[in-house]
N, CA, C and O of each residue as an XYZ file, in Angstrom:
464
protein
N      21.124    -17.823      4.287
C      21.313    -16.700      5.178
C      20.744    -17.097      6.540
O      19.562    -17.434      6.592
N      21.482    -17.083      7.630
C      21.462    -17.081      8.812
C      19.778    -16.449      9.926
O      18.877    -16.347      9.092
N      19.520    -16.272     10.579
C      18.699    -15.525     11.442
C      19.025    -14.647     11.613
O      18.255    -13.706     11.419
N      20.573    -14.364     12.157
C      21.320    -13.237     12.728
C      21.806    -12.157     11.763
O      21.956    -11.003     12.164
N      22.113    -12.593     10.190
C      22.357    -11.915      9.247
C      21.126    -10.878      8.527
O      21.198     -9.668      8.315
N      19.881    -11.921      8.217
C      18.657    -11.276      7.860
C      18.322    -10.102      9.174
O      18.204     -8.881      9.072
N      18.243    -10.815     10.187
C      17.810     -9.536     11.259
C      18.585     -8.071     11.778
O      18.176     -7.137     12.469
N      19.793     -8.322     11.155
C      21.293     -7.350     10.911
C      20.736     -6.514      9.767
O      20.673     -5.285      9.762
N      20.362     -7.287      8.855
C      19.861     -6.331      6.908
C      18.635     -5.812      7.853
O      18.910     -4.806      8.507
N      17.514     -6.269      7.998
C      16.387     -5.633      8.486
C      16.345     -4.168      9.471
O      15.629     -3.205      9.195
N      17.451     -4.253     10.896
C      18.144     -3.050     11.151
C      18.559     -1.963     10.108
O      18.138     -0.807     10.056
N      19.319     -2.467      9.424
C      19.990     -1.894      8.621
C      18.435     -1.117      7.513
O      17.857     -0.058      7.757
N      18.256     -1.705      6.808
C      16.741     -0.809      6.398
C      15.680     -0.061      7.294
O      14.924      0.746      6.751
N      15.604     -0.291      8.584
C      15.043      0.848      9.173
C      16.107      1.837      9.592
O      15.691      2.973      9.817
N      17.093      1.671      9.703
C      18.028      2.804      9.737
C      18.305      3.374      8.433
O      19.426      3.880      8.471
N      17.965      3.458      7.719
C      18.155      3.723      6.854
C      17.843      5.547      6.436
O      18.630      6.413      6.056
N      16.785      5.582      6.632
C      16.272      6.910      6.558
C      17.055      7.852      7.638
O      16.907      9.074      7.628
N      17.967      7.127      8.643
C      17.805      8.129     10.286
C      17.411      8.345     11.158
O      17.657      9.253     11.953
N      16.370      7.142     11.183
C      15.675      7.223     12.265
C      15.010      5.595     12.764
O      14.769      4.607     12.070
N      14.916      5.730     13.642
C      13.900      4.308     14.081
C      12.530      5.181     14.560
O      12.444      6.252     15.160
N      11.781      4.514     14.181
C      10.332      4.740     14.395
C       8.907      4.119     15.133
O       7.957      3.770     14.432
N       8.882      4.045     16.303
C       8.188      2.953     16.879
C       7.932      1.809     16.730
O       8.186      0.866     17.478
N       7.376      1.826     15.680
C       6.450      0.936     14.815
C       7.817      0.104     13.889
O       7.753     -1.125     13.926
N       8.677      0.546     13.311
C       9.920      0.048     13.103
C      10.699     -0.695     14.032
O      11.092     -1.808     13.683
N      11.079     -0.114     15.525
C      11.359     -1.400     16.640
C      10.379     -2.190     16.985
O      10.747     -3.189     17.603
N       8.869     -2.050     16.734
C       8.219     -2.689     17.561
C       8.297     -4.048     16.335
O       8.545     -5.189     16.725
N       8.097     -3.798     15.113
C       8.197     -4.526     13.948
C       9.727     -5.662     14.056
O       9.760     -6.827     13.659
N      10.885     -4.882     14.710
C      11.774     -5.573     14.823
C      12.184     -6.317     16.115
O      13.054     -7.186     16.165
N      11.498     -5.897     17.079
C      11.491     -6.945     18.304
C      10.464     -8.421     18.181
O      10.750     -9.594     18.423
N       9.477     -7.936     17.813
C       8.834     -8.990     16.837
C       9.544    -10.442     16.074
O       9.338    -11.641     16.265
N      10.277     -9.848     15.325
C      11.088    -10.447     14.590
C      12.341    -10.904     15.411
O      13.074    -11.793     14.979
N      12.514    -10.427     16.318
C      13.628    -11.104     17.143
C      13.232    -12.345     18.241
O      13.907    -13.274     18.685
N      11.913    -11.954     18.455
C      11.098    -12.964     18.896
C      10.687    -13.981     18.531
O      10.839    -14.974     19.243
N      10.099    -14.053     17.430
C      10.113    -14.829     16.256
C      11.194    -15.677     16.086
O      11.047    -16.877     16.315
N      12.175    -15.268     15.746
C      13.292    -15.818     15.544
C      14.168    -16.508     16.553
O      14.924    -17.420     16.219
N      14.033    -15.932     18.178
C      14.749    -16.013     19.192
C      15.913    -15.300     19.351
O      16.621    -16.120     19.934
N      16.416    -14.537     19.243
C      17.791    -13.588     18.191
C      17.457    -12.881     20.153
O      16.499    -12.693     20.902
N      18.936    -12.732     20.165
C      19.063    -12.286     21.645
C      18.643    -11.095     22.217
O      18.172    -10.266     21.438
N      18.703    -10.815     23.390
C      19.023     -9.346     23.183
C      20.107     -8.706     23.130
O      20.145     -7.508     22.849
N      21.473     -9.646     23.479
C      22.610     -9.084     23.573
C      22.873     -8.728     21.783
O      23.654     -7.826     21.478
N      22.115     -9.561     20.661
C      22.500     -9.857     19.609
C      21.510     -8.696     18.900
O      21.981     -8.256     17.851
N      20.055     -8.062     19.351
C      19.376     -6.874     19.276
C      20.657     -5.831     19.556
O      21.488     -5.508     18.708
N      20.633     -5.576     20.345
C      21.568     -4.159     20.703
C      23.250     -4.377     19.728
O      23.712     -3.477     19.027
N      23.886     -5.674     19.909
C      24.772     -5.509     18.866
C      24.441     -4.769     17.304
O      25.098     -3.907     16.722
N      23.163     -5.461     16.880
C      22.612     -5.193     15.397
C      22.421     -3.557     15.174
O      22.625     -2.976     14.108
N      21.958     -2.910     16.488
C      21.555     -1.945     16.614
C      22.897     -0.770     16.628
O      23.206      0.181     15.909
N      23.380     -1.306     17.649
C      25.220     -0.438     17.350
C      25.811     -0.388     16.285
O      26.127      0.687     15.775
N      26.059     -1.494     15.774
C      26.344     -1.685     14.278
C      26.006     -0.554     13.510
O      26.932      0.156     13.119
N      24.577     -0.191     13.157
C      24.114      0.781     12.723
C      24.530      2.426     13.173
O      24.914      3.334     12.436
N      24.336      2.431     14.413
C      24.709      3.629     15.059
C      26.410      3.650     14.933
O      26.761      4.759     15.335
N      27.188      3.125     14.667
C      28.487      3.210     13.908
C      29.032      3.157     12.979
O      30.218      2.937     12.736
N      27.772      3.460     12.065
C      27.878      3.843     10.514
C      27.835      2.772      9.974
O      28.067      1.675     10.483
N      27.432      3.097      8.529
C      27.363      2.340      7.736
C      26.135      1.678      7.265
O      25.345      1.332      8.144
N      25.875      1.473      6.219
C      24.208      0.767      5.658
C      24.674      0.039      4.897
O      25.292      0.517      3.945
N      24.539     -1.464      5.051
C      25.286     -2.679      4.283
C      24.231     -3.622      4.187
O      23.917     -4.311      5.158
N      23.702     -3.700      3.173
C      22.642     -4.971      2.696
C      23.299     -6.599      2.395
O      23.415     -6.687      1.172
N      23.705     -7.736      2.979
C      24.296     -9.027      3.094
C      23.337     -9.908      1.867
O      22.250    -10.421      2.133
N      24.019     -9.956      0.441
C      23.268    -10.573     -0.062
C      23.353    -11.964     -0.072
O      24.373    -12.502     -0.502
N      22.161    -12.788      0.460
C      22.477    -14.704      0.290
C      22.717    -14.976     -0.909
O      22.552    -14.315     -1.934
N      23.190    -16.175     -0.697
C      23.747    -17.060     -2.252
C      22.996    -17.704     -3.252
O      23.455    -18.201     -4.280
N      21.835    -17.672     -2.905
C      20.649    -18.371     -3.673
C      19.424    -17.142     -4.441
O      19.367    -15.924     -4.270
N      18.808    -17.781     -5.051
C      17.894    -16.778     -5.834
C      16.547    -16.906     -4.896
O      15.641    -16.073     -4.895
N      16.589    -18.337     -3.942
C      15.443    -18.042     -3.030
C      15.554    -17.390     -1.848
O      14.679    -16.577     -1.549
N      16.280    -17.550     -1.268
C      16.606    -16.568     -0.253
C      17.325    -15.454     -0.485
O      18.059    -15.036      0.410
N      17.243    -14.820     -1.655
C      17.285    -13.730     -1.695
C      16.219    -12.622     -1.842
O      16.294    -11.456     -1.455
N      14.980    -13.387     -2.634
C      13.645    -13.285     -2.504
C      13.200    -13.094     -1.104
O      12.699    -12.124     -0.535
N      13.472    -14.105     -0.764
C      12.613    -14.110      0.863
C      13.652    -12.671      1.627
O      13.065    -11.673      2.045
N      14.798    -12.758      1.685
C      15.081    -11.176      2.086
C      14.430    -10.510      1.622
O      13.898     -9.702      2.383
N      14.103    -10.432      0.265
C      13.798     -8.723     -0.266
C      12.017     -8.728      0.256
O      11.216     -7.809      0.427
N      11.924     -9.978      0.369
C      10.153     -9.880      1.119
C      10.087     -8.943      2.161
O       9.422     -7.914      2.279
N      11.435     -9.853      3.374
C      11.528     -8.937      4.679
C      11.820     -7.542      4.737
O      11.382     -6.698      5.519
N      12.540     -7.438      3.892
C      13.660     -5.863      3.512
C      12.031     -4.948      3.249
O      12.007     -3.875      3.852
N      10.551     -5.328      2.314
C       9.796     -4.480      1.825
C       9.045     -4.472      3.072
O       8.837     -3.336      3.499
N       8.487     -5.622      3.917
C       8.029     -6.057      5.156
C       8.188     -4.930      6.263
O       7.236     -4.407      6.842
N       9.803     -4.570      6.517
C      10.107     -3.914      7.279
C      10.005     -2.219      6.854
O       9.672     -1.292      7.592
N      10.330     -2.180      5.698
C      10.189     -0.717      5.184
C       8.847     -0.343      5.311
O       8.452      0.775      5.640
N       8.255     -1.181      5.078
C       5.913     -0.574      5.281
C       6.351     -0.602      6.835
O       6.003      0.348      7.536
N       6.838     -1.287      7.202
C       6.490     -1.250      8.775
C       5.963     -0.411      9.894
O       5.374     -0.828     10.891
N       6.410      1.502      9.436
C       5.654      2.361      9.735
C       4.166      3.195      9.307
O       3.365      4.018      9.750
N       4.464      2.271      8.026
C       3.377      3.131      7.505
C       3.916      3.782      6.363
O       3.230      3.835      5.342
N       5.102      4.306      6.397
C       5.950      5.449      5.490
C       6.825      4.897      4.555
O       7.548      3.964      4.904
N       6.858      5.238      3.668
C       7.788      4.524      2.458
C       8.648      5.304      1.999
O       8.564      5.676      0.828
N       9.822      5.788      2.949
C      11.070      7.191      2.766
C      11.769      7.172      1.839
O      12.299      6.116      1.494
N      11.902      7.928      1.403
C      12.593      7.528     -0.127
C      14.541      7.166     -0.229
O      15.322      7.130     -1.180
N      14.648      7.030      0.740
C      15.813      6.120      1.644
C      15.763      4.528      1.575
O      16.497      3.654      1.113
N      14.165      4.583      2.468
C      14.188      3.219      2.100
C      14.004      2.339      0.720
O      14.597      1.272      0.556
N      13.186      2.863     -0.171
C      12.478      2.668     -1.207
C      14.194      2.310     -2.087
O      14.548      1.194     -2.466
N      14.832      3.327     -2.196
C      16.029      3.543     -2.808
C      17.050      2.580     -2.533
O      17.891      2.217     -3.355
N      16.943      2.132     -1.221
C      17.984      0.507     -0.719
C      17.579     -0.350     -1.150
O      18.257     -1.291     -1.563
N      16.125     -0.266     -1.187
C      15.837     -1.490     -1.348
C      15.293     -2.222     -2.648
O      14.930     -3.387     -2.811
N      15.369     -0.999     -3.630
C      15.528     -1.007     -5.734
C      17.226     -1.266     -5.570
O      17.798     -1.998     -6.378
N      17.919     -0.649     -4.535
C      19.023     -1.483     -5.546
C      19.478     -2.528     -4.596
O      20.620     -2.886     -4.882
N      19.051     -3.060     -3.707
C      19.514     -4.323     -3.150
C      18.714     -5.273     -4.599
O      19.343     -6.012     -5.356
N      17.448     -5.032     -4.666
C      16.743     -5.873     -5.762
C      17.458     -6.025     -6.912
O      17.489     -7.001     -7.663
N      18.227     -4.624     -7.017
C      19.100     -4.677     -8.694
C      20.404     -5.621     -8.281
O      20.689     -6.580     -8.998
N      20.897     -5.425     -7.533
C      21.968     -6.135     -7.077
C      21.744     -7.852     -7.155
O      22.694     -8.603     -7.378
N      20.439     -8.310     -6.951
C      20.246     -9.408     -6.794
C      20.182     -9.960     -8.198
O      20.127    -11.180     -8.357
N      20.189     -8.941     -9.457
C      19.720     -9.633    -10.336
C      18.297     -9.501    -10.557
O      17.810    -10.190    -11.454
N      17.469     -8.651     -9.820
C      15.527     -9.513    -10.170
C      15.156     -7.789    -11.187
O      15.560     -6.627    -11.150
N      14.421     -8.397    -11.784
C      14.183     -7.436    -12.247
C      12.688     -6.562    -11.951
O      11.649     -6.823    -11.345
N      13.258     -5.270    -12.812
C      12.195     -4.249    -11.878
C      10.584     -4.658    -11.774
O       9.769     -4.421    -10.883
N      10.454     -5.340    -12.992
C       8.591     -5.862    -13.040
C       8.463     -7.163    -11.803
O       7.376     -7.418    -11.285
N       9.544     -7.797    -11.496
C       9.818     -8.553    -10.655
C       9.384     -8.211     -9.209
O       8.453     -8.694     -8.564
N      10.257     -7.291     -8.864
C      10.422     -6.036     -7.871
C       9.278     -5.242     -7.567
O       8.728     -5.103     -6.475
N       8.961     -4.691     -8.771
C       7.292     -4.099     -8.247
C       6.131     -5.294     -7.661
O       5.468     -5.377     -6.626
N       6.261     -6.120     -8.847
C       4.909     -7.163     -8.091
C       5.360     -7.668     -6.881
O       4.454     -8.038     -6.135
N       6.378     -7.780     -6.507
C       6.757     -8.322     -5.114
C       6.406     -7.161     -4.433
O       5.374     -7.324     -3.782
N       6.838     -6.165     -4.356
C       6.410     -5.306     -3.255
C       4.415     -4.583     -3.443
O       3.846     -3.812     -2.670
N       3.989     -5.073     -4.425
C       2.734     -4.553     -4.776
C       1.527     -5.846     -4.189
O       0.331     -5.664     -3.962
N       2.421     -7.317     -4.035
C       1.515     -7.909     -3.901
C       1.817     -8.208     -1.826
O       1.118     -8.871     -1.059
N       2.845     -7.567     -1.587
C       3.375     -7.684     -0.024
C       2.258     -6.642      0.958
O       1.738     -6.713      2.072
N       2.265     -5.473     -0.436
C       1.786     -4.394      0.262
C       0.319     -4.415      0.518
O      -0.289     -3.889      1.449
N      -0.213     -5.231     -0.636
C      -1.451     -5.441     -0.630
C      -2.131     -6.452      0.261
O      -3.361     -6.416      0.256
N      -1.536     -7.348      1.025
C      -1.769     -8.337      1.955
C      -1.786     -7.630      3.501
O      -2.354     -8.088      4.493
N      -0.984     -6.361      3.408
C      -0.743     -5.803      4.647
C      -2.128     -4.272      5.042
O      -2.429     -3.562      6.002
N      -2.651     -4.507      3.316
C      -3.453     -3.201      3.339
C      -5.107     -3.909      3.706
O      -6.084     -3.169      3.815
């Protein structure tokens, strides 16, 4: 999976609930920084969203699909709030991948705990 694809899913999970939330763009400019990801390629990611639709891009591998669902839980704490929008994309992007739920919890239990 690409830079531009992961940072497209990551949009896509803070939109998720309806809202962007400070701390949710500030989390994702970050990450565009990080990455170098444009700004023309920010505001595309961002329209995208604002023209419907919530589409999770799953990679082809079992490791980078992991490392998404890291970012995907990464970005959902990102405010602080765990909406049950997000929580809900992101159990079944995990189911979708194949991982299973004891899988799924310790990943997000041991993400959350590094951030607490």
């Amino acid at each position: 999976m690409d830079k531009i694809e992961l940072f497209h899913n990551l949009v896509h999970m803070a939109a998720v609930d309806g809202k962007f939330t400070e701390e949710e763009i500030h989390y994702l400019v970050g990450f565009a920084e990080r990455w170098e990801i444009s700004g023309d390629e920010f505001e595309t990611a961002m329209a995208g969203v604002a023209s419907g639709g919530i589409a999770i891009n799953l990679p082809p591998t079992h490791e980078l699909r992991v490392e998404l669902l890291r970012e995907l839980i990464l970005m959902m704490a990102a405010d602080g709030k765990l909406s049950e929008e997000e929580k809900l994309l992101c159990a079944r992007t995990s189911a979708n991948m194949g991982l299973t739920t004891e899988c799924f919890k310790e990943l997000v239990n041991q993400l959350l705990k590094k951030r607490g």
